[in-house]
N, CA, C and O atoms as a DFTB+ gen file, in Angstrom:
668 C
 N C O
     1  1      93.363     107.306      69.434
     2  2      92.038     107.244      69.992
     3  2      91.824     108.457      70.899
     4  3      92.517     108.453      71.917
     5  1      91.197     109.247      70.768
     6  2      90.467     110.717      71.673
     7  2      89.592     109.959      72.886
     8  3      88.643     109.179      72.807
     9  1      90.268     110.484      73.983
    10  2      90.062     110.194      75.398
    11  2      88.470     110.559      75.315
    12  3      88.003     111.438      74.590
    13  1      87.850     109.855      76.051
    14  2      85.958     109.819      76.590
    15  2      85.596     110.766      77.492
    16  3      84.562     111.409      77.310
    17  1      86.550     111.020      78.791
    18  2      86.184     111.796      79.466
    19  2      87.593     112.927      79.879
    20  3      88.413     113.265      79.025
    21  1      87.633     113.271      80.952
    22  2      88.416     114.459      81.859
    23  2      89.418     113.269      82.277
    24  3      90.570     113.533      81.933
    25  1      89.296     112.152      82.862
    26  2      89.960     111.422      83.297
    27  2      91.223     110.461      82.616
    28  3      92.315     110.059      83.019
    29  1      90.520     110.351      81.499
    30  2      91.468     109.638      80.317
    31  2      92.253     110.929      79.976
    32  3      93.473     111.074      80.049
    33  1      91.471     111.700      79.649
    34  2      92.782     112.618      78.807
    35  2      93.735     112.752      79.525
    36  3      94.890     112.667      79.108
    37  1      93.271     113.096      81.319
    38  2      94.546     113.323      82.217
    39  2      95.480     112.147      82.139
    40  3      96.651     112.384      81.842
    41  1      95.196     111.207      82.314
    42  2      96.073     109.867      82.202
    43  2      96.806     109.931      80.772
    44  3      97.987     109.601      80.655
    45  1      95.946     110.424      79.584
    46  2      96.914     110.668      78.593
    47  2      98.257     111.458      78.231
    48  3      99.288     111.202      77.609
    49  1      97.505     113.008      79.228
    50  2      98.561     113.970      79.335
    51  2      99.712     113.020      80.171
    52  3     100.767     112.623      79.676
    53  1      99.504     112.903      80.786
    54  2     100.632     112.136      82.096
    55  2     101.401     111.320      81.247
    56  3     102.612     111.531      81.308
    57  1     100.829     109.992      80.070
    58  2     101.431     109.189      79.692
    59  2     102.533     110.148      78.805
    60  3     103.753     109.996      78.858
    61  1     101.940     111.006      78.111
    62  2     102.573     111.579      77.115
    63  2     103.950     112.611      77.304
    64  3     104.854     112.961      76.545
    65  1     103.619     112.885      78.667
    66  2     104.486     113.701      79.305
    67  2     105.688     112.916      79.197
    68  3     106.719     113.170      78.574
    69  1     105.378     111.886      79.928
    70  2     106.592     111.047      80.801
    71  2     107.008     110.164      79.497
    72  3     108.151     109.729      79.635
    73  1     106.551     109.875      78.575
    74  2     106.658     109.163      77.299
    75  2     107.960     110.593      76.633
    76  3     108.992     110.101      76.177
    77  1     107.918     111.567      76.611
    78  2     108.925     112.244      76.070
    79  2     110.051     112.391      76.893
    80  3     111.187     112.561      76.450
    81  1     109.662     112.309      78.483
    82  2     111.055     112.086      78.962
    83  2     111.781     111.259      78.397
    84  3     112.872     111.628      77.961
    85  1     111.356     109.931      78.262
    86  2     111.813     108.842      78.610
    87  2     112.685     108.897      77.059
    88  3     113.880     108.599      77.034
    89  1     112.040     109.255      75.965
    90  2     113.104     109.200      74.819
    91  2     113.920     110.442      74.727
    92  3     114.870     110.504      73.946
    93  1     113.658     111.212      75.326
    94  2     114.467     112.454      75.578
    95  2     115.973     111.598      76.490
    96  3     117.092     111.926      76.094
    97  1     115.878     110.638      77.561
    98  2     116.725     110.529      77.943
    99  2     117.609     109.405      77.554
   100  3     118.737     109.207      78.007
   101  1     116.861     108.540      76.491
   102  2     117.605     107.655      75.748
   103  2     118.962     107.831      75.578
   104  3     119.491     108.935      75.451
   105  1     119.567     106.721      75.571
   106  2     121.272     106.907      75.288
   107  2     121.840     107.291      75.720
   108  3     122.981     107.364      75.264
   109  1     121.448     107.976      77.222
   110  2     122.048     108.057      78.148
   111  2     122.369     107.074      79.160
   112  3     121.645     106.094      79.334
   113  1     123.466     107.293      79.868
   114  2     124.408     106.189      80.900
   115  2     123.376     106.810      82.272
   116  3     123.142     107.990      82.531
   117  1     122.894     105.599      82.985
   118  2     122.835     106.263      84.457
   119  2     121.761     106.832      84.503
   120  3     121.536     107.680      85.367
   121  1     120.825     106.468      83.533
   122  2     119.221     106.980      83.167
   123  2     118.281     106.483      84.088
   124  3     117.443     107.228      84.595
   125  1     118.353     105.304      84.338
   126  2     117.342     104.122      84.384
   127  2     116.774     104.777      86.068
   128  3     115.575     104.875      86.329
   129  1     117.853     105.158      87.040
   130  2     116.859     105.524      88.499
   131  2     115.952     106.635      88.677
   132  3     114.830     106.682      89.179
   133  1     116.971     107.855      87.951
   134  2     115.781     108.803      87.539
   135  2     114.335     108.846      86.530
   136  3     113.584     109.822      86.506
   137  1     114.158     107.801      85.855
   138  2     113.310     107.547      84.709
   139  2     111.988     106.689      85.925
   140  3     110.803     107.021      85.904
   141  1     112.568     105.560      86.911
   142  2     111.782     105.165      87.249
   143  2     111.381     105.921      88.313
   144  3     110.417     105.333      88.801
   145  1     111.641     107.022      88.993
   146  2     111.610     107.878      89.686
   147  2     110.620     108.881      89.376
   148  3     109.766     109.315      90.149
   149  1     110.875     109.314      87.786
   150  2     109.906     110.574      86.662
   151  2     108.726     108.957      86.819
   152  3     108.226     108.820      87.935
   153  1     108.547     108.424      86.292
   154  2     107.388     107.262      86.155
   155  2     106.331     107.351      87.157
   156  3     105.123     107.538      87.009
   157  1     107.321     107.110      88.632
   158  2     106.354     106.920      89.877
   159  2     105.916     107.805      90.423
   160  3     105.101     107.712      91.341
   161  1     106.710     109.624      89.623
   162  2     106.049     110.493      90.317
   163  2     104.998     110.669      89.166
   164  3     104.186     111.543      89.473
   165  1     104.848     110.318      88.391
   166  2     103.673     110.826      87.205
   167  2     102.678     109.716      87.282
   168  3     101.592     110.254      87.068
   169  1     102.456     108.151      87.523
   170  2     101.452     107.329      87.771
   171  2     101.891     107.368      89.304
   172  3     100.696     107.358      89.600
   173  1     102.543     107.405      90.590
   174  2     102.097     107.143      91.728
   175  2     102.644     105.816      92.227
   176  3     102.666     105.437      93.398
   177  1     103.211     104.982      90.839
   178  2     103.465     103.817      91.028
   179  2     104.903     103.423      89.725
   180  3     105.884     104.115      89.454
   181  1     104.581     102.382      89.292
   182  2     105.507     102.197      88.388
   183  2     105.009     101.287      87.802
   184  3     105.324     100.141      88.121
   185  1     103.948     101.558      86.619
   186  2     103.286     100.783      85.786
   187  2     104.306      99.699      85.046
   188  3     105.502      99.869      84.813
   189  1     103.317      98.286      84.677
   190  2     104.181      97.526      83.466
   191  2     104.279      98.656      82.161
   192  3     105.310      98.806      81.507
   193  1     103.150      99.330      81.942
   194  2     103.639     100.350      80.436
   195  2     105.028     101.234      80.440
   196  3     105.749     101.590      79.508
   197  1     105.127     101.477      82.059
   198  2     106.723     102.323      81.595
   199  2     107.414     101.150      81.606
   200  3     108.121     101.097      80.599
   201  1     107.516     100.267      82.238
   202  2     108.791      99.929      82.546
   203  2     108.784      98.978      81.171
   204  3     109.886      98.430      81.203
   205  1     108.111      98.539      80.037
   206  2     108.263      98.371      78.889
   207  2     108.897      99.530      77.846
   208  3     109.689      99.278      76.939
   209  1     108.341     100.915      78.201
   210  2     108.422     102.039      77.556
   211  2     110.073     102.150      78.082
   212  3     110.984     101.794      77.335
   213  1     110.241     102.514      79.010
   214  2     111.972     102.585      79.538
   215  2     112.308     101.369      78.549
   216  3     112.758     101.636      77.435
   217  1     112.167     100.477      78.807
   218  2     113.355      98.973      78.407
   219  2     113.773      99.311      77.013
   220  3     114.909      99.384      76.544
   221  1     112.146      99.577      76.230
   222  2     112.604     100.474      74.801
   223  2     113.456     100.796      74.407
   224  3     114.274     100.352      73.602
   225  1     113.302     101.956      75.168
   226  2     113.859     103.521      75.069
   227  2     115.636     103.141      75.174
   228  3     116.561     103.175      74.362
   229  1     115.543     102.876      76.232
   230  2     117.052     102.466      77.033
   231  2     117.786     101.158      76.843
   232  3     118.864     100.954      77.401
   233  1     117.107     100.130      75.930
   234  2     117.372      99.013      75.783
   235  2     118.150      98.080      76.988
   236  3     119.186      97.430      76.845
   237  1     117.649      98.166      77.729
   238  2     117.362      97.663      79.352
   239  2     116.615      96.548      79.729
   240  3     115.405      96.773      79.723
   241  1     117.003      95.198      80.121
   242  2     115.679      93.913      79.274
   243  2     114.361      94.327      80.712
   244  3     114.587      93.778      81.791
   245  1     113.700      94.813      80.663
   246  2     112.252      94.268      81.740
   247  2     112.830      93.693      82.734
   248  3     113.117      94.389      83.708
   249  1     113.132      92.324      82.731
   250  2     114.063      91.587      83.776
   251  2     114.393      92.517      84.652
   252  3     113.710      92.709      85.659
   253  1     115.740      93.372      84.309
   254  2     116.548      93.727      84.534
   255  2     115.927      95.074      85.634
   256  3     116.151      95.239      86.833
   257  1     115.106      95.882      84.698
   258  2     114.086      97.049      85.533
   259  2     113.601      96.733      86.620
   260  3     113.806      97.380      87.647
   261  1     112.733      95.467      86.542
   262  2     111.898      94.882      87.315
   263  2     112.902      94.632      88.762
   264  3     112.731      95.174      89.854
   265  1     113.706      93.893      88.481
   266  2     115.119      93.745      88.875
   267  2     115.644      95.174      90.198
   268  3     115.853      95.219      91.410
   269  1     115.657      95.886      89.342
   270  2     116.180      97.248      90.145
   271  2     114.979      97.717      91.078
   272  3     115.157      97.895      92.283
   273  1     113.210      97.992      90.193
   274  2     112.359      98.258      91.164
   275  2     112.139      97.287      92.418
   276  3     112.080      97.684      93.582
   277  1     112.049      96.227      92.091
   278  2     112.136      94.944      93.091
   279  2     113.591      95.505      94.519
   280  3     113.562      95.444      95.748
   281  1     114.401      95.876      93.786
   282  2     115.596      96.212      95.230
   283  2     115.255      97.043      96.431
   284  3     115.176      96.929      97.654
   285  1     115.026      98.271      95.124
   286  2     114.920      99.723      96.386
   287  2     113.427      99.656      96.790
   288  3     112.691      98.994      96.058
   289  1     112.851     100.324      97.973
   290  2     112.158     100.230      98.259
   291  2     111.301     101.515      98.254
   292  3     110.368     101.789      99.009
   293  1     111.759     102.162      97.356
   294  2     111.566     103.499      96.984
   295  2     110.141     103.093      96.058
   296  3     109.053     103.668      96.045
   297  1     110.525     102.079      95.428
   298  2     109.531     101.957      94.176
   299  2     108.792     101.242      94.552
   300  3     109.001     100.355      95.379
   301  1     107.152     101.657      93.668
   302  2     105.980     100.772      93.828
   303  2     105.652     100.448      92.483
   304  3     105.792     101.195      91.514
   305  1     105.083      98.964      92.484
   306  2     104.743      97.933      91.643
   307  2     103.112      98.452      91.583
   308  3     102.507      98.479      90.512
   309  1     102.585      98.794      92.666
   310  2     101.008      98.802      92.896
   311  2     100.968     100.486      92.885
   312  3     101.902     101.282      92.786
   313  1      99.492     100.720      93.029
   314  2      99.148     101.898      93.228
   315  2      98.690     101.696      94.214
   316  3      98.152     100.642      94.553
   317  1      98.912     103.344      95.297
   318  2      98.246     103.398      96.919
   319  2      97.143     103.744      96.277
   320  3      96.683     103.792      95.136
   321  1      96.786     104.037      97.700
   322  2      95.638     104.283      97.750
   323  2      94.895     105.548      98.104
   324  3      95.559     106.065      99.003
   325  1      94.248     106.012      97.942
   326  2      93.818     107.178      98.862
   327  2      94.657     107.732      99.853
   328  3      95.687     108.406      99.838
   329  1      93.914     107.253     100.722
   330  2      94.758     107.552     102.196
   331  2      95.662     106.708     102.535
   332  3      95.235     105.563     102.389
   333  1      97.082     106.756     103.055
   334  2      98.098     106.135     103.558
   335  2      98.008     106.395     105.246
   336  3      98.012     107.373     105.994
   337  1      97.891     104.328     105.431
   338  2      97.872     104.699     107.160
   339  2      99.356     103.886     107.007
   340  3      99.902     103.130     106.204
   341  1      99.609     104.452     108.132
   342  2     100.942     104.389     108.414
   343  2     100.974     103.770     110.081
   344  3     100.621     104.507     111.001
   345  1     101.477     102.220     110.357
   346  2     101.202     101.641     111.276
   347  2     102.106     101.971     112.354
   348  3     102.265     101.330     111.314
   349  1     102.874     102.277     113.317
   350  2     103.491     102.598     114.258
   351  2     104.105     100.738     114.491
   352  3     103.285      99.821     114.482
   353  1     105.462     100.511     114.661
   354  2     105.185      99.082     115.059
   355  2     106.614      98.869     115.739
   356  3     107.203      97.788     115.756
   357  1     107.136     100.182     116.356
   358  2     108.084     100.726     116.524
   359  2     108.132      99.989     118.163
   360  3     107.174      99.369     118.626
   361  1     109.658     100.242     119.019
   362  2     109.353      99.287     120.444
   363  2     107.639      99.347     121.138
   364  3     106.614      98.668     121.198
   365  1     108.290     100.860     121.638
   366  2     107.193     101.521     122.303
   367  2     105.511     100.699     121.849
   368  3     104.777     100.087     122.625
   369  1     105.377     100.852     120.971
   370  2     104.266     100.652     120.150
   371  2     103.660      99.289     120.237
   372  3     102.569      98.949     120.696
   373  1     104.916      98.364     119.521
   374  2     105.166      96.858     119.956
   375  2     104.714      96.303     121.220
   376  3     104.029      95.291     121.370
   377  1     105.126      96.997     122.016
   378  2     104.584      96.577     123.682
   379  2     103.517      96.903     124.296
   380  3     103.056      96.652     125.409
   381  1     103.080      97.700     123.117
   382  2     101.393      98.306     123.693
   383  2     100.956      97.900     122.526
   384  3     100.671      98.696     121.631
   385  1     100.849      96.539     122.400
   386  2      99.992      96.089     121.548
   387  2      99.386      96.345     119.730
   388  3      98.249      96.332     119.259
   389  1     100.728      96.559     119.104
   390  2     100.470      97.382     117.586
   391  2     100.005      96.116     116.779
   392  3      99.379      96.172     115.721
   393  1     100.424      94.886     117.468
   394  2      99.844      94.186     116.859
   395  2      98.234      93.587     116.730
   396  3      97.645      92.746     116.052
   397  1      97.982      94.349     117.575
   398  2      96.493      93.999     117.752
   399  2      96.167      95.209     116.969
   400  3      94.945      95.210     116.815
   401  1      96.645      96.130     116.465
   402  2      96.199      97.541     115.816
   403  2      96.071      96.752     114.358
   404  3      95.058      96.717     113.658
   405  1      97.178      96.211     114.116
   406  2      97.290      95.659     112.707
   407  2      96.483      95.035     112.403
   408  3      95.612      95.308     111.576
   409  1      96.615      94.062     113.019
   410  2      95.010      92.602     113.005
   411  2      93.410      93.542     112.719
   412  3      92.499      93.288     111.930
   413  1      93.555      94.650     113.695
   414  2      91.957      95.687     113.457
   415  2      92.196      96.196     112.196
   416  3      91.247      96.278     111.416
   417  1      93.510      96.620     111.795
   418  2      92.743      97.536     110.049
   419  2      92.639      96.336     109.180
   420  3      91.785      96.347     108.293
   421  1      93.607      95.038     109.371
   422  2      93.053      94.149     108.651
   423  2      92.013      93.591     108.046
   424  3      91.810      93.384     106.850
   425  1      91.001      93.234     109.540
   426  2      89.960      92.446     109.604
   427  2      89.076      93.421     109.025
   428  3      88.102      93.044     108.375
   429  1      89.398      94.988     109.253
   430  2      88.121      95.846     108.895
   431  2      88.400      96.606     107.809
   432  3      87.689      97.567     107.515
   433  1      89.682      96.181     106.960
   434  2      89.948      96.666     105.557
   435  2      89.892      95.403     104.772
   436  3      90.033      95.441     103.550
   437  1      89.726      94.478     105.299
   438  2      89.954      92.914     104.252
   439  2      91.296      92.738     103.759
   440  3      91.321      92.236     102.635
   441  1      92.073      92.921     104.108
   442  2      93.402      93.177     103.865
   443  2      94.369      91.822     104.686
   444  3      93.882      91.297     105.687
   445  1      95.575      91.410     104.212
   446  2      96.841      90.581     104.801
   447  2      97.802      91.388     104.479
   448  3      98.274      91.312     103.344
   449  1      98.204      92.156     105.236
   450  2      99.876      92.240     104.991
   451  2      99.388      94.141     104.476
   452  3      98.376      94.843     104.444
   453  1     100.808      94.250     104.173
   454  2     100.716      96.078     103.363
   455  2     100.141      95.790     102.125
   456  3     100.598      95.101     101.213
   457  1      99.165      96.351     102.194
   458  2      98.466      96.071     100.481
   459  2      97.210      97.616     100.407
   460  3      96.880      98.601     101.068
   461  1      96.978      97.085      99.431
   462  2      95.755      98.340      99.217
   463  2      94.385      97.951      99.152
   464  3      94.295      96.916      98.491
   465  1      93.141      98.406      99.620
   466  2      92.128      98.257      99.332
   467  2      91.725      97.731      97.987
   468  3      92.694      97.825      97.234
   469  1      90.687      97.217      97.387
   470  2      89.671      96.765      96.714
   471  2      89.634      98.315      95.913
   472  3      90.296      98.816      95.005
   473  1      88.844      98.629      96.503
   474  2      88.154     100.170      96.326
   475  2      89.331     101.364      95.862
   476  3      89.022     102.186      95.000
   477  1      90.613     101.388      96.465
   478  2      91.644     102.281      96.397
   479  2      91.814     103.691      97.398
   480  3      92.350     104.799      97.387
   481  1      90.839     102.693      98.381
   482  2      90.735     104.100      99.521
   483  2      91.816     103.932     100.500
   484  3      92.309     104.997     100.871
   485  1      92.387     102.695     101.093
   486  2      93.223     103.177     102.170
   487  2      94.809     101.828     101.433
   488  3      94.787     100.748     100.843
   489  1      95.601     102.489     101.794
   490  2      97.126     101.447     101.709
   491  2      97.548     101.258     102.817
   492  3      97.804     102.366     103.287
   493  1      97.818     100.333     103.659
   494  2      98.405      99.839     104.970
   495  2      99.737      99.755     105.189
   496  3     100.276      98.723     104.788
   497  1     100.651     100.860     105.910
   498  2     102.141      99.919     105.690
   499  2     102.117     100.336     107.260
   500  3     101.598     101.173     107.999
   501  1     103.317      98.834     107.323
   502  2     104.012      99.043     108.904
   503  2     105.087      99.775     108.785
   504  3     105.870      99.698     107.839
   505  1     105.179     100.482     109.680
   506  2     106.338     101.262     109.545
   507  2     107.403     101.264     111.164
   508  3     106.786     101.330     112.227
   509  1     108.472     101.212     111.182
   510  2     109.693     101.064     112.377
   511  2     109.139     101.992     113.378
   512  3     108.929     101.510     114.491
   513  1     108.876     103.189     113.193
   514  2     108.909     104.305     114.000
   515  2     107.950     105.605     113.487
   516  3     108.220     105.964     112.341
   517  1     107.291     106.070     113.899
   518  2     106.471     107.543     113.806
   519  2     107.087     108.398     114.659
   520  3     107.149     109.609     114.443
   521  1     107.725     107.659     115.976
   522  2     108.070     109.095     116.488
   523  2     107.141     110.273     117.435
   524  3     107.287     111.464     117.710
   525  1     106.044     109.131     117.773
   526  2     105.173     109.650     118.517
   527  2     104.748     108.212     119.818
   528  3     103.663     107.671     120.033
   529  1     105.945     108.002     120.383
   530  2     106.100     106.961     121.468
   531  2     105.043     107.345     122.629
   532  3     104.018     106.666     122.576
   533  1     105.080     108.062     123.408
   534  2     103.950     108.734     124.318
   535  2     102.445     108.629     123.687
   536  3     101.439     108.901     124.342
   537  1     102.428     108.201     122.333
   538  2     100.446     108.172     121.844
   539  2     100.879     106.666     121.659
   540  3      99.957     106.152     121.025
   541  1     101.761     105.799     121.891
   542  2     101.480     104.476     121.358
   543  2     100.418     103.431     122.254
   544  3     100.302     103.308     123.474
   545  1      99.823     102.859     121.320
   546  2      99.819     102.158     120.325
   547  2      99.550     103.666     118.980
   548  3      98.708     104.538     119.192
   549  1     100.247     103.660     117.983
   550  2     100.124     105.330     117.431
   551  2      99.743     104.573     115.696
   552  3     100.058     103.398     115.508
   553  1      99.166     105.271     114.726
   554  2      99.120     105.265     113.456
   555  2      99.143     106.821     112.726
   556  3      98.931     107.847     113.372
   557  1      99.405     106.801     111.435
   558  2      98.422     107.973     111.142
   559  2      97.913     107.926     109.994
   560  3      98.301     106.912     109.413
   561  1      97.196     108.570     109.358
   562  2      96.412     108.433     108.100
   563  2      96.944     109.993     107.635
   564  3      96.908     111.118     108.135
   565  1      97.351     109.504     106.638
   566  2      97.703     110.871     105.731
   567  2      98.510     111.231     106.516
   568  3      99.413     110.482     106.887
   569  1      98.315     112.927     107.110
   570  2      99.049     113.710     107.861
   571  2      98.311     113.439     109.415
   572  3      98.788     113.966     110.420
   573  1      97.556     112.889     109.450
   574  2      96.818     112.845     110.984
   575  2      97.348     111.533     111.728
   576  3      97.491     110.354     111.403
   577  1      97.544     112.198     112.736
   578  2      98.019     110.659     113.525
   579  2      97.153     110.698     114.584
   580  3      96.589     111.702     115.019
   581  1      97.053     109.437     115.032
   582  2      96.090     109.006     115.641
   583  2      96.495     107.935     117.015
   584  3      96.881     106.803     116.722
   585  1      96.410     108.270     118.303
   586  2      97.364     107.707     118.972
   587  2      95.915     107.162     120.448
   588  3      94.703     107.295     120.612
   589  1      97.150     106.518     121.205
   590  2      96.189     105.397     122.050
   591  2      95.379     104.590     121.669
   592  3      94.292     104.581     122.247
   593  1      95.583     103.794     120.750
   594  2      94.662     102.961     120.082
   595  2      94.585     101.967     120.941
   596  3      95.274     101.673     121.918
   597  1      93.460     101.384     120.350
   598  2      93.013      99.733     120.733
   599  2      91.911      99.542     119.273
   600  3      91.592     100.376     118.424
   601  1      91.565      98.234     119.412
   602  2      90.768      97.845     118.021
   603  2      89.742      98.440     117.984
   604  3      89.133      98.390     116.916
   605  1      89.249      99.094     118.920
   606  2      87.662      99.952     118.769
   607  2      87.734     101.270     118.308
   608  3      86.905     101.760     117.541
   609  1      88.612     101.796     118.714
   610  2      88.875     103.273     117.763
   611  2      89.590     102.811     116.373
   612  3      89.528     103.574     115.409
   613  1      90.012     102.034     116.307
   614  2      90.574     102.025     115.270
   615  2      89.571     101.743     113.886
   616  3      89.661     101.972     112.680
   617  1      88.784     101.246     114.607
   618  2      87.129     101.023     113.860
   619  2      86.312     102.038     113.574
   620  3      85.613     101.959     112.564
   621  1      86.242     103.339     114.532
   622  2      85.697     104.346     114.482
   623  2      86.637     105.488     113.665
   624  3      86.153     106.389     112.981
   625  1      87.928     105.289     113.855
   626  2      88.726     106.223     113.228
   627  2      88.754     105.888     111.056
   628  3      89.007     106.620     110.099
   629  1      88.399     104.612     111.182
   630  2      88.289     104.200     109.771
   631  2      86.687     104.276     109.579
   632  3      86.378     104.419     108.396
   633  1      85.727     104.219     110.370
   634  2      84.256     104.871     109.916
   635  2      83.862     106.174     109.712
   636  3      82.805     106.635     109.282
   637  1      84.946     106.730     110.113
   638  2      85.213     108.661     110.035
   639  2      85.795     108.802     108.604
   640  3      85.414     109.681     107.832
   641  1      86.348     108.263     108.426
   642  2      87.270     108.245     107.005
   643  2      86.583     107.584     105.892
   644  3      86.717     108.093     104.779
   645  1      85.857     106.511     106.021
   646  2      84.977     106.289     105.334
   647  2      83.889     107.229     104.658
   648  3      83.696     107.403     103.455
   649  1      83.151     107.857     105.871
   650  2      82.048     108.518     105.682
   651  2      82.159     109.757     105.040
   652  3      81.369     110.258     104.240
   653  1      83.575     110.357     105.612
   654  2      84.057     111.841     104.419
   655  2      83.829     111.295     102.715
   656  3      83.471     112.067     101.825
   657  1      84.076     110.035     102.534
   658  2      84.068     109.200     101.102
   659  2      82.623     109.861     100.878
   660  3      82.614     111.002     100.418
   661  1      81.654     109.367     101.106
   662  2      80.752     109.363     100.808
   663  2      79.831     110.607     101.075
   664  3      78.639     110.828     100.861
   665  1      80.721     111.231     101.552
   666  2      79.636     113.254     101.807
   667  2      80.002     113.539     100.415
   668  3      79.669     114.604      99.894
């Protein structure tokens, strides 16, 4: 089937790419971390199509893949999102209230827990440490971090990010 637009074909190139790794590396011992590794850097994630396409290839049951992505935490099941905020939830952070930071991108992303938007604009994870103790309560989005929070900037800092969406 000949892709409709710019977008399919890219997703095709990508599939097709990583579709020749993957029998290129057939029958090999010790395949399976680098394969899901080539996967997540070519979708972002680790689709059910590879990890059927690997099991194939490598005769590896699904189970078993699923199995390994499920361990490390290297691998994603989902696709992020756009922008990656990255929650600070580290001591420092903890004691200045990160949990009230969390509860704000929640309530104002519709979100429970690390997950991704609806839309595919923002992914939420907590993270131990940023490393920027002196801005805590601290996050950052992408490469920007964003420090002294409370729930009202954190509202304005995601209506800033929003609105670049839509220029």
């Amino acid at each position: 089937m000949a892709p409709k637009n710019a977008k399919q074909k890219q997703g095709m190139d990508r599939f097709s790419k990583f579709k020749a790794e993957v029998l290129k590396s057939r029958d090999g011992k010790g395949v399976l971390i680098p394969l899901l590794q080539s996967a997540q850097e070519t979708y972002g994630y680790i689709p059910e199509s590879a990890i059927n396409l690997i099991s194939k290839a490598v005769g590896i049951p699904t189970a078993d893949i699923y199995g390994v992505v499920t361990f490390y935490s290297q691998f994603r099941l989902k696709p992020m999102g756009k922008n990656i905020i990255k929650v600070c939830d580290g001591t420092a952070c903890h004691v200045n209230s990160s949990t009230g930071i969390i509860r704000a991108l929640e309530s104002e992303l519709n979100l429970d827990g690390d997950e991704t938007t609806d839309d595919g604009l923002f992914t939420v994870q907590k993270v131990a440490c940023l490393g920027c103790c002196s801005l805590s309560p601290v996050l950052m989005i992408n490469d920007e971090t964003h420090g002294r929070l409370n729930p009202k900037k954190v509202q304005q800092i995601l209506k800033e990010y929003k609105g670049r969406e839509s220029e």
